[in-house]
C-alpha positions, 0 to 999 in steps of 0.5 A: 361068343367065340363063333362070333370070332370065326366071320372076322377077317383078321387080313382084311382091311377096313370093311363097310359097316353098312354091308349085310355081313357087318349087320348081321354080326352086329345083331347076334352080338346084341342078342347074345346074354351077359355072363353075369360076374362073380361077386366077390373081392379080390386082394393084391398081396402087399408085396405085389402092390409094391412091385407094381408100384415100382417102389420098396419098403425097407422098416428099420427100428428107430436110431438111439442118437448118443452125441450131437454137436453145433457151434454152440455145444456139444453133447455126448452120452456118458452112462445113464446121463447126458453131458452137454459142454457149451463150445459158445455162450453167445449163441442163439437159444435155438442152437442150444434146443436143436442140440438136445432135442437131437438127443431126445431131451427137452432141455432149453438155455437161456444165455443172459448178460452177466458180470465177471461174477456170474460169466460162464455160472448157471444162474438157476435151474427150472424143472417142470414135468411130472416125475415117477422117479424124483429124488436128491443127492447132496440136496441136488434134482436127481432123477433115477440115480443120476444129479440134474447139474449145471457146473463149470468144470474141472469142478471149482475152476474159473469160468474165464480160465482156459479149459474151463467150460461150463458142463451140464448134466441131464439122466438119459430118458428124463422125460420132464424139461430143462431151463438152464439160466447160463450167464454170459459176458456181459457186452459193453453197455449191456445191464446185468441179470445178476444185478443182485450181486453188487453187495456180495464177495466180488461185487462193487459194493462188497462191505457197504452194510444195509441191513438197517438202511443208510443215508443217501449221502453216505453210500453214494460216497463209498460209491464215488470213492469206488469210482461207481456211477450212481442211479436210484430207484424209489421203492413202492411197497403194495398192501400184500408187502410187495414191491415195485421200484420207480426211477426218482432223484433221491435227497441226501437224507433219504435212506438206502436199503439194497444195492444193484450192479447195472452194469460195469461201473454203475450201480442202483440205489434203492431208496425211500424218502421216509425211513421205515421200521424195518428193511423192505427186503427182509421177509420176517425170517431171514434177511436177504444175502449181503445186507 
C-alpha cells in the first residue's frame, strides 16, 4: 500500500474524481488484500487508565472517630467505653441517633415528659443483639468488661442541680443497640411517663396505703387536703388476669386500689365498683412498690 502513496500530491489542491489518474488509484486500492488483525487482547495499566481519565485515586484506611458533639450532647472516647454527656433533654431523638452513629453505636434516646422525680434519670434500658461477650458487674449489663450505664453524675447528685448532667456509658465496639428512656421536664399540661411514681418517696401521694384498697371518699379526701385534683379510671380485668383501665366517675364507696401522677397537680385513681379479694396489682409473689 505504501506505492499507493507516491501518485499523491500532498501540494496539489482538490483534484477531479472522475480523471483516469483518480480512477485508477481507486481500483488497486480495491484490489489490494486486508492484512488480517492479531486476535488477542489488549489491557491498559490501571495507572495509565487513570492518567488518561485525568483522575487520582488516593486509598486511605477508614477513620476511628472518638468524639462527637451537637446541640443535643456530646461524646468522648474514655478507654474501652464511650461517654455520652446530654447537653439537651429536649432535644429531637434524631440528634441523639446521629451523635452515636458518628461514633460507630447504634444507641437511640428516647427523652419523655417527667415529674421532678424522674427530670434528667433514665427510666430504663433496652438491649437487643446477640452477644458473645455478655456479663454483669454489680448486677448491671456489661459487655467486655465495661458496665452498660445511664446515671446523672457526679454519682448521686440532683439532676436539677448545676453541674449535674445526665452521662451514659456505652463499651467501645458494642455491637447490640441501645434504648435509653431519659425523662425530661415535664412542660406545663404535659402527662407524666413516670405517672406510677404518685405513691412513692417524693410523690403527691406518698403515705396513702393501697395495698388492701381504700374507699373512694377517703383517698380523695387526702387528696383534696394535698391540693390534687382528682380523676378516675375503672379497672377491667381480662380472663388471662390482665388489665385495662376506662375513664368512669366513680361512687364514694367504690374501692381504690393504685394511685397515678398525671401531671402537676393531678393524680388518677384507679377504682372498682365492687371490692375484690385481693389487689389487681399484686401478681402472687410480691406487691407492686408503695402499696
Amino acid at each position: 500500500m505504501t506505492d499507493l502513496l507516491t501518485t499523491i500530491d500532498p501540494a496539489r489542491k482538490g483534484g477531479d474524481p472522475d480523471a483516469p489518474g483518480a480512477r485508477a488509484l481507486l481500483a488497486r486500492v480495491m484490489s489490494e488484500p486486508v492484512p488480517a488483525r492479531r486476535r488477542g487482547r489488549r489491557f491498559l495499566r490501571p495507572a495509565l487508565v487513570a492518567v488518561a481519565a485525568g483522575l487520582i485515586v488516593t486509598v486511605t484506611p477508614p477513620q476511628v472517630v472518638t468524639s462527637y458533639a451537637n446541640a443535643a450532647v456530646e461524646i468522648h472516647r474514655e478507654g474501652d467505653q464511650y461517654v455520652a454527656r446530654v447537653l439537651d433533654p429536649f432535644a429531637d431523638r434524631e440528634r441523639f441517633t446521629e451523635a452515636f452513629r458518628a461514633v460507630g453505636l447504634d444507641v437511640r434516646i428516647e427523652a419523655l415528659p417527667a415529674s421532678p422525680l424522674s427530670a434528667g434519670r433514665s427510666m430504663g434500658l433496652m438491649i437487643g443483639g446477640t452477644f458473645d461477650r455478655p456479663g454483669e458487674i454489680g448486677g448491671e449489663f456489661a459487655y467486655g468488661g465495661v458496665v452498660l450505664s445511664a446515671d446523672p453524675e457526679p454519682k448521686g447528685c440532683e439532676p436539677s442541680r448545676p453541674g449535674c448532667a445526665m452521662v451514659i456509658r456505652v463499651p467501645a465496639g458494642f455491637p447490640g443497640s441501645v434504648s435509653v428512656r431519659l425523662g425530661r421536664p415535664a412542660r406545663p399540661g404535659e402527662e407524666y411517663a413516670d405517672y406510677d411514681k404518685a405513691l412513692g418517696p417524693g410523690g403527691p401521694l406518698h403515705g396513702v396505703r393501697l395495698r388492701d384498697g381504700a374507699p373512694v371518699r377517703e383517698v380523695r379526701a387526702e387528696a383534696e387536703r394535698r391540693g390534687l385534683r382528682v380523676t378516675y379510671r375503672e379497672i377491667r380485668i381480662a380472663p388471662d388476669g390482665g388489665l385495662s383501665f376506662v375513664d368512669t366517675a366513680a361512687g364514694e364507696k367504690w374501692t381504690v386500689w393504685n394511685a397515678w401522677q398525671v401531671r402537676a397537680g393531678e393524680v388518677r385513681l384507679l377504682v372498682t365498683e365492687q371490692r375484690l379479694s385481693q389487689n389487681p396489682f399484686y401478681n402472687g409473689s410480691a406487691p407492686p412498690p408503695n402499696l
